[in-house]
Structures are given as structure tokens and as C-alpha cells.
N, CA, C and O atoms as CSV, one atom per row, in Angstrom:
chain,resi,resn,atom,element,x,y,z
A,1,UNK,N,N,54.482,60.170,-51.225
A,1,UNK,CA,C,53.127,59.702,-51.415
A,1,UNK,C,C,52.273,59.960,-50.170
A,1,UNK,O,O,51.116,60.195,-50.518
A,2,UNK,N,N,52.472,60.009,-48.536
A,2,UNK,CA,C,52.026,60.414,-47.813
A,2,UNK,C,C,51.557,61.857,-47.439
A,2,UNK,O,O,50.961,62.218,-46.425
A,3,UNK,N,N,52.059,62.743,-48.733
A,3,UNK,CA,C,51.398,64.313,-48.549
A,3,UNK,C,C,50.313,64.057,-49.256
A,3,UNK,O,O,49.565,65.028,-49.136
A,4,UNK,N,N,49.733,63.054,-50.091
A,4,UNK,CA,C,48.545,63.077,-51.228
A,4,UNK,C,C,47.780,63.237,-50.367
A,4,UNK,O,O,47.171,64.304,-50.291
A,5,UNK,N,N,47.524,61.919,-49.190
A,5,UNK,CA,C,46.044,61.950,-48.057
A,5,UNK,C,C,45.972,63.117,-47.335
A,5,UNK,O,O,44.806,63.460,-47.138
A,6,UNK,N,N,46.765,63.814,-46.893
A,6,UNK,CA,C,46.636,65.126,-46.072
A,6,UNK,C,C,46.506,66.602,-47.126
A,6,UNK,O,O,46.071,67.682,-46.726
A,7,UNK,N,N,47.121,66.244,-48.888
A,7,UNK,CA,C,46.148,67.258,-49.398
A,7,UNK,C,C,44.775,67.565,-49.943
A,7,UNK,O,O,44.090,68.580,-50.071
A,8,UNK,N,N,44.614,65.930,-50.285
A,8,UNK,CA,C,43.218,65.694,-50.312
A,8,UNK,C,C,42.089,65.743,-49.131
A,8,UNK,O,O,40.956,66.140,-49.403
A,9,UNK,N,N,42.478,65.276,-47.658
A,9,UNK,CA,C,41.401,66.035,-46.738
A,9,UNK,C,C,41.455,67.511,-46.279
A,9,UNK,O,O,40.521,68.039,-45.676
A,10,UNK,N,N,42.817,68.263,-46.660
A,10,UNK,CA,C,42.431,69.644,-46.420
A,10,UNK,C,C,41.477,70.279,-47.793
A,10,UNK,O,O,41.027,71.423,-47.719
A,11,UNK,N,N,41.337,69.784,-48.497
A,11,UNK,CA,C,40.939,69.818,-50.217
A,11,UNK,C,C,39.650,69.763,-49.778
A,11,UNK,O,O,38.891,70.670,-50.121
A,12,UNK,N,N,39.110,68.562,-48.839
A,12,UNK,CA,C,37.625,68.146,-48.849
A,12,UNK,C,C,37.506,69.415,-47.785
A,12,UNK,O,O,36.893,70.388,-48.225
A,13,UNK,N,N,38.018,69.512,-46.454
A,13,UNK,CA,C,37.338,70.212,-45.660
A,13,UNK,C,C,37.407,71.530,-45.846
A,13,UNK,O,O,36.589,72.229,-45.249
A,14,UNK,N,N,38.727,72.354,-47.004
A,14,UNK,CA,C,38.009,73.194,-47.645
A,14,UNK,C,C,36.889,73.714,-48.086
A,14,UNK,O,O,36.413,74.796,-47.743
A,15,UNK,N,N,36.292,72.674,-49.131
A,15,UNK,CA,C,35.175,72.599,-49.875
A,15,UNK,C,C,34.143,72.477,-48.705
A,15,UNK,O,O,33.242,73.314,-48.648
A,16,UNK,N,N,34.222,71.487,-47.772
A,16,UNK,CA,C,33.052,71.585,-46.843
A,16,UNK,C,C,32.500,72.660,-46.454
A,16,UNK,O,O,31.300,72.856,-46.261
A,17,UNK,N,N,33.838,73.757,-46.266
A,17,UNK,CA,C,33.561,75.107,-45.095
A,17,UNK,C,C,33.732,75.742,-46.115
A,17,UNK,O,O,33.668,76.914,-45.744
A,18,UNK,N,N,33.971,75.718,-47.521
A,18,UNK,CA,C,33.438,76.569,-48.623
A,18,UNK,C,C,31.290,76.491,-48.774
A,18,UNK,O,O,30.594,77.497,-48.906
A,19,UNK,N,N,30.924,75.507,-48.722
A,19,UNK,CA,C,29.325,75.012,-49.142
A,19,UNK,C,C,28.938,75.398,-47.727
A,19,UNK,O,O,27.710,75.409,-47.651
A,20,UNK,N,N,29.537,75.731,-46.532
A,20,UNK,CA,C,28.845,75.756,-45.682
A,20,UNK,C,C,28.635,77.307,-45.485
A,20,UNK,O,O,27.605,77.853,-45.087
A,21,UNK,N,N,29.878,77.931,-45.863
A,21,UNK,CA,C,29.817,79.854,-45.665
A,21,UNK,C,C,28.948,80.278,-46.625
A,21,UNK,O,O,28.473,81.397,-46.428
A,22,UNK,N,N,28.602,79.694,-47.621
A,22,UNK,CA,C,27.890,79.832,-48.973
A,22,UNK,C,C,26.369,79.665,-48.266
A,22,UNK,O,O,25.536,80.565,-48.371
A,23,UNK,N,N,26.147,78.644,-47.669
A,23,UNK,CA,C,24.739,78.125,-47.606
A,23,UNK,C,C,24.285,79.075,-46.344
A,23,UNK,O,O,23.140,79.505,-46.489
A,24,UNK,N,N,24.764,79.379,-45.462
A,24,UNK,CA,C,24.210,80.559,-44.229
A,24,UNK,C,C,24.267,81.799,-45.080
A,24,UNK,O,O,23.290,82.537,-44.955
A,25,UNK,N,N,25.378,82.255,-46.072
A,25,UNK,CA,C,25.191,83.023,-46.778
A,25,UNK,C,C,23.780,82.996,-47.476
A,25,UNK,O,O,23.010,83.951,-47.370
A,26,UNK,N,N,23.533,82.082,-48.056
A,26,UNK,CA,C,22.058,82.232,-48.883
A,26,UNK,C,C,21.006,82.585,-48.433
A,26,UNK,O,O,20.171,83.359,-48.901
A,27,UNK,N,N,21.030,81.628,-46.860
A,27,UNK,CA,C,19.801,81.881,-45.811
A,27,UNK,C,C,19.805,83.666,-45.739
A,27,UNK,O,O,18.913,84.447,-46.069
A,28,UNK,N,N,20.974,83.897,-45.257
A,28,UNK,CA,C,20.810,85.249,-44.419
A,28,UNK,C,C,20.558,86.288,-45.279
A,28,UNK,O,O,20.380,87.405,-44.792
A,29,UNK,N,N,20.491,86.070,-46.911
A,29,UNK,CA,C,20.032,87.248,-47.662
A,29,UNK,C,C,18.947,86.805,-47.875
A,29,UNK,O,O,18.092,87.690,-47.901
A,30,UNK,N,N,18.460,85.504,-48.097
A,30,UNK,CA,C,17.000,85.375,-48.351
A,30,UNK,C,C,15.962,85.804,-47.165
A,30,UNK,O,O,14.911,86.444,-47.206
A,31,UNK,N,N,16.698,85.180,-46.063
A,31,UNK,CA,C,15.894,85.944,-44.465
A,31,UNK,C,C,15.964,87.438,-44.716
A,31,UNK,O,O,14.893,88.042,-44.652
A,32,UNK,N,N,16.857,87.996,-44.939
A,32,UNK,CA,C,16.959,89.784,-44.858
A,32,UNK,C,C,15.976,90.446,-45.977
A,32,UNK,O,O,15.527,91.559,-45.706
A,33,UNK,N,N,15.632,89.882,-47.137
A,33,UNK,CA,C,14.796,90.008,-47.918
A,33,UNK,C,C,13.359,89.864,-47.330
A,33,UNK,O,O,12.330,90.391,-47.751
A,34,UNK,N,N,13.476,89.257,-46.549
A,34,UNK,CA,C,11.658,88.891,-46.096
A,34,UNK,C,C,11.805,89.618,-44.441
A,34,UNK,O,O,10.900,89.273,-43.681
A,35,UNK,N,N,12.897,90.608,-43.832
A,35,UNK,CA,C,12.844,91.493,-42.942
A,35,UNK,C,C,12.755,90.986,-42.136
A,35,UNK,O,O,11.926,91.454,-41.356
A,36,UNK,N,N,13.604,89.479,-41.602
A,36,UNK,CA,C,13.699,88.989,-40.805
A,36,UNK,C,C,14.965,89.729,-39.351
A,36,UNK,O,O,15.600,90.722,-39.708
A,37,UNK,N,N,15.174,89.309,-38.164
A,37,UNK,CA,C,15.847,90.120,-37.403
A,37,UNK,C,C,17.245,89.510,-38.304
A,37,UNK,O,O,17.335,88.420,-38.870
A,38,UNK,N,N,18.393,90.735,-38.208
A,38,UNK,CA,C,19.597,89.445,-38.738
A,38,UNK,C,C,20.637,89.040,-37.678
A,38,UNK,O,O,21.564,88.272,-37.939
A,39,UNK,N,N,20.462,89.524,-36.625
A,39,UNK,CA,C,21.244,88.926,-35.315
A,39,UNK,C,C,20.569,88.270,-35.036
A,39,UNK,O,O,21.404,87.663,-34.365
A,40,UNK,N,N,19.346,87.488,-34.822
A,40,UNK,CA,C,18.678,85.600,-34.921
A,40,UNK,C,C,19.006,85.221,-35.842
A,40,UNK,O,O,19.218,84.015,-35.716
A,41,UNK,N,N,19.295,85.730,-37.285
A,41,UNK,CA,C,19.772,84.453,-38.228
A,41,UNK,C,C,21.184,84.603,-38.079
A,41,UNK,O,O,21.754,83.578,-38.453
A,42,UNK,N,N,21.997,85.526,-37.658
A,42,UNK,CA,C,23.366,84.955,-37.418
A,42,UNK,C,C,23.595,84.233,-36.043
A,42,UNK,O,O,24.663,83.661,-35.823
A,43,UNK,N,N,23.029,84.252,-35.529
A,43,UNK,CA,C,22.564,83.313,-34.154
A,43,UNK,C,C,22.364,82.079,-34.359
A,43,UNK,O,O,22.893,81.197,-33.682
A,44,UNK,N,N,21.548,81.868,-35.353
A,44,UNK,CA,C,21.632,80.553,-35.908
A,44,UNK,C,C,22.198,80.095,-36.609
A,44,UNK,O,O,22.155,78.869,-36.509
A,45,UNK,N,N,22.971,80.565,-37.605
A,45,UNK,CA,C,23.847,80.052,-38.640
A,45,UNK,C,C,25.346,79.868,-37.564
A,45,UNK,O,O,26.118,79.037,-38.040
A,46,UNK,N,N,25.796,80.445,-36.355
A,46,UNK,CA,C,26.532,79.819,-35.359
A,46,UNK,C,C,26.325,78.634,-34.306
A,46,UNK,O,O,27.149,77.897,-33.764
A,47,UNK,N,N,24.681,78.723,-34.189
A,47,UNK,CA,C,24.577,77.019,-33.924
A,47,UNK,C,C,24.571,76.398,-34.707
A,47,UNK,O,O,24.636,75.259,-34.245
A,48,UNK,N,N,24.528,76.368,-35.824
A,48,UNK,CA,C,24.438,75.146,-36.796
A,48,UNK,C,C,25.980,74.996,-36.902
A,48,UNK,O,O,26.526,73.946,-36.562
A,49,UNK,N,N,26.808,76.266,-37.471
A,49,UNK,CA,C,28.180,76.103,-37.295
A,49,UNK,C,C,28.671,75.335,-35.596
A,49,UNK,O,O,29.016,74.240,-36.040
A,50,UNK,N,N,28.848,75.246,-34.438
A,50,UNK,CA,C,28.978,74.590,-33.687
A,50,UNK,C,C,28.379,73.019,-33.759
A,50,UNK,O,O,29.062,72.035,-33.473
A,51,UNK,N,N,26.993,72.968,-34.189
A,51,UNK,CA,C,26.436,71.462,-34.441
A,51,UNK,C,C,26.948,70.724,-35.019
A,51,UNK,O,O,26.843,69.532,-34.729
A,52,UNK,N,N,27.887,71.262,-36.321
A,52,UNK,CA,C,28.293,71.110,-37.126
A,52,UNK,C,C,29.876,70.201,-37.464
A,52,UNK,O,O,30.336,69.265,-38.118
A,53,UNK,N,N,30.278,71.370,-36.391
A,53,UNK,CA,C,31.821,70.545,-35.656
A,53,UNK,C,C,31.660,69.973,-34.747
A,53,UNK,O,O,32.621,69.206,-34.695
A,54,UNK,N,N,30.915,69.772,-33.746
A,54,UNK,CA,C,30.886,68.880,-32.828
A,54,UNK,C,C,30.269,67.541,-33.485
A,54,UNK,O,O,30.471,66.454,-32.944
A,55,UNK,N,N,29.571,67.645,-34.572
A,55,UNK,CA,C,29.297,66.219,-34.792
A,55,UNK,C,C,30.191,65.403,-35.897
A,55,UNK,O,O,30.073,64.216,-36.202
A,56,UNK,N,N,31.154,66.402,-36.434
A,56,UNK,CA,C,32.496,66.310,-37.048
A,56,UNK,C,C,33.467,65.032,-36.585
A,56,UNK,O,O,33.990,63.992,-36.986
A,57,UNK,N,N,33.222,66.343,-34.868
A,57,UNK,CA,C,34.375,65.866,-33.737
A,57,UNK,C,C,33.632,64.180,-33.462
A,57,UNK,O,O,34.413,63.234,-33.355
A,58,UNK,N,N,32.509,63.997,-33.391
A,58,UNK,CA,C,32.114,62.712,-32.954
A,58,UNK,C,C,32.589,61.944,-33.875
A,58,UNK,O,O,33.073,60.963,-33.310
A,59,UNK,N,N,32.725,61.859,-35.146
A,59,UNK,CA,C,32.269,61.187,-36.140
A,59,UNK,C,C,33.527,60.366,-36.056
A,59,UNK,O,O,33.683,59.152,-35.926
A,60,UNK,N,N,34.766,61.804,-36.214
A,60,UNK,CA,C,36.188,61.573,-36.366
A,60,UNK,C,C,36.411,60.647,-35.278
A,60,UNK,O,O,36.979,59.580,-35.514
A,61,UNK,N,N,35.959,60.992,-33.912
A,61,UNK,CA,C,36.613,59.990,-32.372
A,61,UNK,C,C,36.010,58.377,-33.092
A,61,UNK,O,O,36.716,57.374,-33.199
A,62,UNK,N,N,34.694,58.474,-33.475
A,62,UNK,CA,C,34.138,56.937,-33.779
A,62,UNK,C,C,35.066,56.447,-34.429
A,62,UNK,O,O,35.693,55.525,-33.907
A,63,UNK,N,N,35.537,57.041,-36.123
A,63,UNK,CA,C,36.142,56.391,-36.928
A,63,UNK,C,C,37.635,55.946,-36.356
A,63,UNK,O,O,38.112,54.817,-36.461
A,64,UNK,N,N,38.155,56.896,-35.835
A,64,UNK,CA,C,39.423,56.367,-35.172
A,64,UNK,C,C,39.848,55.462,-33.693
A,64,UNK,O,O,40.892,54.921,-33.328
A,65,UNK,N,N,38.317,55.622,-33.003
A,65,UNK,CA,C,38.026,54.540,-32.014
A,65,UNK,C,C,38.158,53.034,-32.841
A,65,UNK,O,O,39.046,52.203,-32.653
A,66,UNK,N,N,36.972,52.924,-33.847
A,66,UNK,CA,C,36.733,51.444,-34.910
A,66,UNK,C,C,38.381,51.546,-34.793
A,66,UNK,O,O,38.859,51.174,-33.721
A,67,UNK,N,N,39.161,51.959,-35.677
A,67,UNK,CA,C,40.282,51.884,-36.704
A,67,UNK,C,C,40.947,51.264,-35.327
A,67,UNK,O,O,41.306,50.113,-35.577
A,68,UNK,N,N,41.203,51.581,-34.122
A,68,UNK,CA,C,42.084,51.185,-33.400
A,68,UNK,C,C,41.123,49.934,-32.409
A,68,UNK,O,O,41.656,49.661,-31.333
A,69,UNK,N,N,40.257,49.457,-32.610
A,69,UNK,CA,C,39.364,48.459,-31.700
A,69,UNK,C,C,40.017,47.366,-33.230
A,69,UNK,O,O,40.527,46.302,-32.878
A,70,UNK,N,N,39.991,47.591,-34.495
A,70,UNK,CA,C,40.154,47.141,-35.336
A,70,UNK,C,C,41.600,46.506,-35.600
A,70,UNK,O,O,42.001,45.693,-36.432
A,71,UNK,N,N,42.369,47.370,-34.307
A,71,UNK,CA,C,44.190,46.853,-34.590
A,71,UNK,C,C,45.044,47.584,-35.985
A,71,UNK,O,O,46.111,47.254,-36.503
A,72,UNK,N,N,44.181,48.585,-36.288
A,72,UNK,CA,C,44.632,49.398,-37.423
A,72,UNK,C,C,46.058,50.241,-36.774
A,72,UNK,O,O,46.157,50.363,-35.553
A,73,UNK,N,N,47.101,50.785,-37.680
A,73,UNK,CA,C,48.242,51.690,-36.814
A,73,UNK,C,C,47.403,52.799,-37.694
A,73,UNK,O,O,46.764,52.688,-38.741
A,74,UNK,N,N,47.678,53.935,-36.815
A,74,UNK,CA,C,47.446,54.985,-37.125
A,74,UNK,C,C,48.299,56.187,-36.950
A,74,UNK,O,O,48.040,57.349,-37.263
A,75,UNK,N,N,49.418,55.671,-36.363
A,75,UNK,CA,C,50.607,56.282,-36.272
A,75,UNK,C,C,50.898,56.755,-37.425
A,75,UNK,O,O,50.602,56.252,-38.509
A,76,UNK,N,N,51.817,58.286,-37.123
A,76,UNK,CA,C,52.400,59.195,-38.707
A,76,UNK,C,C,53.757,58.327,-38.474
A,76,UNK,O,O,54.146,57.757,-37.455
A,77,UNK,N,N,54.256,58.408,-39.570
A,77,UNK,CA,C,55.925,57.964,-39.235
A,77,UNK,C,C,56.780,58.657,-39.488
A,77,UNK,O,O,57.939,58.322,-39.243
């Protein structure tokens, strides 16, 4: 029963970084259509990708900071 939670968040963060390659995808043909430069929009679709995980990375330290200020185990066994 402990492989369910670890296939279900690789499941979600699949899907995350599925909607996310999709959505810079959309930008960068709709930008290339209107003759925009496309090394600034892949310039930007890598800061947003970095913004992206770093505020991931925050989110994750908070939730597992709470969980353990909380006396939660979070230990694998």
C-alpha cells in the first residue's frame, strides 16, 4: 500500500510537466506566428521553467517544515 502515494505523485508531477511543456509550447508557436524573436521566448519559457521549481522547492520545504513543527514522522520505513 505504500507504492500507491509515490505512484500517484509521480502521476501528478507527470501531468504537471506534461501542461507545462504543452503551455510554452502554445506560447512559442503563437509568438512565432506574430514574428516574434524565438530565442526571447525560449528565454522565457526557461525562466518561468526555473520560477517554477524553485517555488515548487519552497512550497515542498514549507509543507515538510509544518509536518515536522507539527510532530508528524515522515520517515520511509
Amino acid at each position: 500500500m505504500d507504492w500507491v502515494l509515490i505512484v500517484f505523485v509521480l502521476f501528478k508531477g507527470l501531468v504537471f510537466i506534461a501542461g507545462m511543456v504543452f503551455a510554452i509550447k502554445w506560447h512559442y508557436d503563437k509568438e512565432k506566428k506574430k514574428g516574434a524573436d524565438p530565442r526571447a521566448l525560449l528565454r522565457m519559457g526557461g525562466k518561468l521553467g526555473a520560477i517554477f521549481v524553485l517555488l515548487l522547492g519552497v512550497v515542498l520545504a514549507f509543507t515538510f517544515g509544518l509536518a515536522r513543527m507539527l510532530g508528524m514522522d515522515l520517515s520511509l520505513p
